[in-house]
C-alpha positions as MATLAB code, in Angstrom:
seq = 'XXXXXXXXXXXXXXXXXXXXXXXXXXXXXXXXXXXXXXXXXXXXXXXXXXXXXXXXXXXXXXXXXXXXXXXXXXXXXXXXXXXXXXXXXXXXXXXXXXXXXXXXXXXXXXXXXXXXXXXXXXXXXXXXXXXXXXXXXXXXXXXXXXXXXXXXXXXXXXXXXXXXXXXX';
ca = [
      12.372   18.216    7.086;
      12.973   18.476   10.889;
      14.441   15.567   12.032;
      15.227   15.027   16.088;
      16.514   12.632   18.130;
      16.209   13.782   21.951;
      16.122   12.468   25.166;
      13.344   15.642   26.018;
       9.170   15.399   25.667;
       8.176   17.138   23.052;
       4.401   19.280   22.679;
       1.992   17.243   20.212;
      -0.066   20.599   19.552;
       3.225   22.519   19.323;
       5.001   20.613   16.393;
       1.427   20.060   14.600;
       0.894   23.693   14.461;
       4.518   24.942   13.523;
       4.550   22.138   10.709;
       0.653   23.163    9.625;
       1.282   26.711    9.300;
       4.594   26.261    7.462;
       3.321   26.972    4.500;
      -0.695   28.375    3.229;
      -0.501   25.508    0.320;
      -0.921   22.770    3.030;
      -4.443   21.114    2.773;
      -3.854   18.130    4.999;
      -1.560   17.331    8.027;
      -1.767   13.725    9.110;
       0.325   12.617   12.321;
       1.413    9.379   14.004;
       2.001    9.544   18.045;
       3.493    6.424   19.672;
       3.827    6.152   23.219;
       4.746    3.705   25.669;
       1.827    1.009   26.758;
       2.066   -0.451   30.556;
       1.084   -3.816   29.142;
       3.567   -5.919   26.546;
       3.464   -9.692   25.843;
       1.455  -10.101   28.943;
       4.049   -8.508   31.651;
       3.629   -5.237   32.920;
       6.190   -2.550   32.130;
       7.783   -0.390   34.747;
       9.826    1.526   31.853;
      11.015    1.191   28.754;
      14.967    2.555   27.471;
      15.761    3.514   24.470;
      18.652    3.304   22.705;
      20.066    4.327   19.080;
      23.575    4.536   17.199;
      24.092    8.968   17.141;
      24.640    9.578   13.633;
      23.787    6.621   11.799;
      19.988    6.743   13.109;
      19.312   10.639   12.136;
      20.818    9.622    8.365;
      18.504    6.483    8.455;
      15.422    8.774    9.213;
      16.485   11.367    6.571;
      16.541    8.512    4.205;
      13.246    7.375    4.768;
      11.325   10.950    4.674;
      13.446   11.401    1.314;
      12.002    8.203    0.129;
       8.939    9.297    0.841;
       8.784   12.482   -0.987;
      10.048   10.636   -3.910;
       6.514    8.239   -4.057;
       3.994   11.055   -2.674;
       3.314   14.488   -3.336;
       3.984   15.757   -0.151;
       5.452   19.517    1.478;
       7.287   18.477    4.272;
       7.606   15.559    7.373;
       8.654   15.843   11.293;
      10.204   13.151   13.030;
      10.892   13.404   16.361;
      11.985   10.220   18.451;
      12.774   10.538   22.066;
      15.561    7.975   23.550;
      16.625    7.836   27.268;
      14.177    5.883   29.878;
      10.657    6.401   29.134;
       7.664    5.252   31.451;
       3.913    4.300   30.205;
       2.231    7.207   28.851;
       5.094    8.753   27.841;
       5.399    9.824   24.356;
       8.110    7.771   22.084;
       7.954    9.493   18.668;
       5.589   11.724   16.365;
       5.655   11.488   12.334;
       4.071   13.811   11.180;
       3.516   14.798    7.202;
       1.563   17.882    5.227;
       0.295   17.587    2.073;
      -2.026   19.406   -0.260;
      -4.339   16.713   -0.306;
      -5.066   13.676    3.031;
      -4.201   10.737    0.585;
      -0.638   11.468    0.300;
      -0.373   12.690    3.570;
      -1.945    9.511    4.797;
       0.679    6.799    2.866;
       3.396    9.160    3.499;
       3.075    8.906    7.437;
       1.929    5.361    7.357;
       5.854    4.745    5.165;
       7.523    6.667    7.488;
       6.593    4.752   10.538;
       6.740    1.864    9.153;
      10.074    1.924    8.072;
      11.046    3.495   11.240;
      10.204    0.683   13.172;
      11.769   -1.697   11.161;
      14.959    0.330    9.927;
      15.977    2.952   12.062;
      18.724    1.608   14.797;
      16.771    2.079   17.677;
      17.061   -0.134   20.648;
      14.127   -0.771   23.133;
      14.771   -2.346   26.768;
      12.034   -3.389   28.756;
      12.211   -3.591   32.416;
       9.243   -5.567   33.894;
       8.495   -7.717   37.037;
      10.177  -10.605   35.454;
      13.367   -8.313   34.910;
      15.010   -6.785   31.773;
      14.254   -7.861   28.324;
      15.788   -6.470   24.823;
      12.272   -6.082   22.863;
      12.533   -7.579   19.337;
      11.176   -6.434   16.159;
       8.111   -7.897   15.978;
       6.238   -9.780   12.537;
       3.845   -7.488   12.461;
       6.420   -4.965   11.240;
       7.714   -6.436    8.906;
       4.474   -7.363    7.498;
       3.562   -3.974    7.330;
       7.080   -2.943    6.457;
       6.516   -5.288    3.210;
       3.355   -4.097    1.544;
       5.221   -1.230    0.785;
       8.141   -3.484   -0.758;
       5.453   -5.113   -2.822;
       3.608   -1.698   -4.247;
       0.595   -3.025   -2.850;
       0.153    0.790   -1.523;
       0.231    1.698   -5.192;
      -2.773    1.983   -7.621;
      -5.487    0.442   -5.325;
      -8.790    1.578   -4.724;
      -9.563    1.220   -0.835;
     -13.188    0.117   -1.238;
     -14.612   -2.974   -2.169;
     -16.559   -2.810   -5.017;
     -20.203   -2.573   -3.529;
     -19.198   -0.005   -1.033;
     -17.539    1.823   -4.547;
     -20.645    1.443   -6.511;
     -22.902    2.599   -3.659;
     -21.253    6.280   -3.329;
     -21.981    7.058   -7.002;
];
Protein backbone atom coordinates (compact mmCIF):
# COMPACT_ATOMS: atom_id res chain seq x y z
CA UNK A 1 0.00 0.00 0.00
CA UNK A 2 2.30 2.83 -1.26
CA UNK A 3 1.38 5.82 0.21
CA UNK A 4 3.29 9.37 -0.81
CA UNK A 5 3.10 12.68 -0.03
CA UNK A 6 5.65 14.77 -2.29
CA UNK A 7 6.18 17.99 -3.48
CA UNK A 8 7.65 16.06 -7.04
CA UNK A 9 5.35 15.05 -10.40
CA UNK A 10 4.92 11.79 -10.51
CA UNK A 11 4.57 9.37 -14.11
CA UNK A 12 0.74 8.26 -14.57
CA UNK A 13 1.96 5.23 -16.87
CA UNK A 14 4.81 4.57 -14.42
CA UNK A 15 2.81 3.93 -11.10
CA UNK A 16 -0.13 2.16 -13.23
CA UNK A 17 2.25 -0.32 -14.52
CA UNK A 18 4.42 -1.03 -11.30
CA UNK A 19 1.00 -1.39 -9.31
CA UNK A 20 -0.58 -3.68 -12.42
CA UNK A 21 2.19 -6.00 -12.62
CA UNK A 22 2.52 -6.39 -8.84
CA UNK A 23 1.03 -9.34 -8.78
CA UNK A 24 -0.41 -12.03 -12.00
CA UNK A 25 -3.85 -12.39 -9.81
CA UNK A 26 -4.78 -8.74 -10.71
CA UNK A 27 -7.77 -8.65 -13.21
CA UNK A 28 -8.64 -5.00 -12.96
CA UNK A 29 -6.71 -1.73 -12.16
CA UNK A 30 -8.96 1.29 -11.93
CA UNK A 31 -7.26 4.84 -11.30
CA UNK A 32 -8.35 8.36 -10.32
CA UNK A 33 -6.01 11.42 -11.67
CA UNK A 34 -6.85 14.91 -10.35
CA UNK A 35 -5.19 17.82 -11.59
CA UNK A 36 -5.40 21.39 -11.30
CA UNK A 37 -8.24 23.26 -13.62
CA UNK A 38 -7.38 27.08 -14.76
CA UNK A 39 -11.02 27.90 -14.13
CA UNK A 40 -12.67 27.78 -10.31
CA UNK A 41 -15.85 29.58 -9.15
CA UNK A 42 -15.60 31.74 -12.16
CA UNK A 43 -11.91 33.34 -11.55
CA UNK A 44 -9.07 32.17 -13.29
CA UNK A 45 -6.26 30.45 -11.41
CA UNK A 46 -2.65 31.42 -11.76
CA UNK A 47 -1.67 28.49 -9.18
CA UNK A 48 -2.85 26.62 -6.68
CA UNK A 49 -0.61 25.65 -3.05
CA UNK A 50 -0.97 22.96 -1.26
CA UNK A 51 -0.63 22.39 2.07
CA UNK A 52 -0.95 19.32 4.66
CA UNK A 53 -0.06 18.53 8.46
CA UNK A 54 3.44 15.84 7.83
CA UNK A 55 2.46 12.93 9.73
CA UNK A 56 -1.01 13.21 10.55
CA UNK A 57 -2.06 13.31 6.68
CA UNK A 58 0.04 10.01 5.57
CA UNK A 59 -1.82 8.12 8.81
CA UNK A 60 -5.19 9.65 7.56
CA UNK A 61 -4.56 8.13 4.01
CA UNK A 62 -3.41 4.76 5.46
CA UNK A 63 -6.64 4.77 7.28
CA UNK A 64 -8.75 5.19 4.48
CA UNK A 65 -7.04 2.48 1.99
CA UNK A 66 -7.33 0.13 5.21
CA UNK A 67 -10.95 0.92 5.30
CA UNK A 68 -11.23 0.11 2.08
CA UNK A 69 -9.81 -3.28 1.98
CA UNK A 70 -12.00 -4.06 4.83
CA UNK A 71 -15.50 -3.43 2.46
CA UNK A 72 -13.92 -4.69 -1.02
CA UNK A 73 -12.01 -7.47 -2.16
CA UNK A 74 -9.22 -5.72 -3.33
CA UNK A 75 -4.96 -6.51 -3.74
CA UNK A 76 -3.53 -3.37 -3.16
CA UNK A 77 -4.06 0.85 -3.56
CA UNK A 78 -1.47 3.85 -4.49
CA UNK A 79 -1.91 7.16 -3.28
CA UNK A 80 0.20 9.66 -4.25
CA UNK A 81 -0.65 13.45 -3.46
CA UNK A 82 1.69 16.14 -4.48
CA UNK A 83 1.80 19.45 -2.12
CA UNK A 84 3.98 22.56 -2.85
CA UNK A 85 2.65 25.22 -5.64
CA UNK A 86 1.03 23.58 -8.45
CA UNK A 87 -0.10 25.40 -11.78
CA UNK A 88 -3.16 24.25 -14.20
CA UNK A 89 -2.44 21.06 -15.75
CA UNK A 90 -0.44 19.95 -13.23
CA UNK A 91 -1.18 16.73 -11.66
CA UNK A 92 -2.53 16.88 -7.81
CA UNK A 93 -2.97 13.20 -6.83
CA UNK A 94 -3.52 9.57 -8.38
CA UNK A 95 -5.61 6.70 -6.45
CA UNK A 96 -5.18 4.04 -7.87
CA UNK A 97 -6.62 0.32 -6.80
CA UNK A 98 -6.19 -3.51 -8.35
CA UNK A 99 -8.52 -5.97 -7.95
CA UNK A 100 -9.37 -9.36 -9.34
CA UNK A 101 -12.47 -8.21 -10.64
CA UNK A 102 -13.46 -3.96 -12.01
CA UNK A 103 -16.41 -3.79 -9.44
CA UNK A 104 -14.35 -3.70 -6.43
CA UNK A 105 -11.74 -1.94 -7.98
CA UNK A 106 -14.25 0.63 -9.09
CA UNK A 107 -15.96 1.42 -5.30
CA UNK A 108 -12.64 1.01 -3.84
CA UNK A 109 -11.08 4.07 -5.82
CA UNK A 110 -14.29 5.97 -5.89
CA UNK A 111 -13.97 5.54 -1.38
CA UNK A 112 -10.64 6.45 -1.47
CA UNK A 113 -11.03 9.74 -3.17
CA UNK A 114 -13.77 10.53 -1.70
CA UNK A 115 -12.69 10.39 1.63
CA UNK A 116 -9.55 12.01 0.65
CA UNK A 117 -11.10 15.03 -0.24
CA UNK A 118 -13.10 15.33 2.60
CA UNK A 119 -10.70 13.83 5.38
CA UNK A 120 -7.25 14.02 4.65
CA UNK A 121 -5.65 17.50 6.11
CA UNK A 122 -4.83 18.96 3.02
CA UNK A 123 -4.91 22.64 2.48
CA UNK A 124 -5.56 24.27 -0.99
CA UNK A 125 -4.68 28.13 -1.69
CA UNK A 126 -5.78 29.69 -4.67
CA UNK A 127 -4.08 32.61 -6.11
CA UNK A 128 -6.22 34.31 -8.83
CA UNK A 129 -6.66 37.86 -10.36
CA UNK A 130 -8.78 38.82 -7.48
CA UNK A 131 -5.85 37.67 -5.07
CA UNK A 132 -5.45 34.71 -2.63
CA UNK A 133 -8.27 32.62 -1.46
CA UNK A 134 -8.20 29.45 1.09
CA UNK A 135 -10.50 26.98 -1.15
CA UNK A 136 -13.18 25.31 1.03
CA UNK A 137 -14.49 21.92 1.02
CA UNK A 138 -17.10 22.03 -1.17
CA UNK A 139 -21.02 20.21 -0.76
CA UNK A 140 -20.47 18.22 -3.35
CA UNK A 141 -17.99 16.28 -1.22
CA UNK A 142 -19.60 15.72 1.31
CA UNK A 143 -22.47 14.54 -0.61
CA UNK A 144 -20.47 12.11 -2.16
CA UNK A 145 -18.48 11.56 1.00
CA UNK A 146 -22.04 10.46 2.56
CA UNK A 147 -23.44 7.78 0.30
CA UNK A 148 -20.80 5.83 1.53
CA UNK A 149 -21.85 6.70 5.29
CA UNK A 150 -25.31 5.58 4.31
CA UNK A 151 -24.32 1.99 2.52
CA UNK A 152 -26.04 3.22 -0.36
CA UNK A 153 -22.78 1.75 -2.28
CA UNK A 154 -23.83 -1.56 -0.79
CA UNK A 155 -26.19 -4.21 -2.35
CA UNK A 156 -27.50 -2.11 -5.33
CA UNK A 157 -27.91 -3.07 -8.71
CA UNK A 158 -26.66 -0.09 -11.04
CA UNK A 159 -29.37 -0.48 -13.69
CA UNK A 160 -32.78 0.44 -13.73
CA UNK A 161 -34.93 -2.22 -14.16
CA UNK A 162 -35.74 -2.03 -18.01
CA UNK A 163 -32.17 -1.54 -18.91
CA UNK A 164 -31.72 -4.96 -16.36
CA UNK A 165 -34.40 -6.87 -18.05
CA UNK A 166 -33.23 -5.93 -21.55
CA UNK A 167 -29.56 -7.62 -21.20
CA UNK A 168 -31.09 -11.02 -20.37
Amino acid sequence: MPIRVQTEDFDFAAELAQLRLSNPKIGAVVSFLGTVRDLSDGSSVAQMELEHYPGMTEKALSTIVDQAKQRWDIFDALVIHRIGPLLPLDQIVLVAVSSAHRGDAFAACEYIIDYLKTEAPFWKKEYTEQGARWVDARSTDDEALAKWELGQDQDQDPLPLPMRESKK
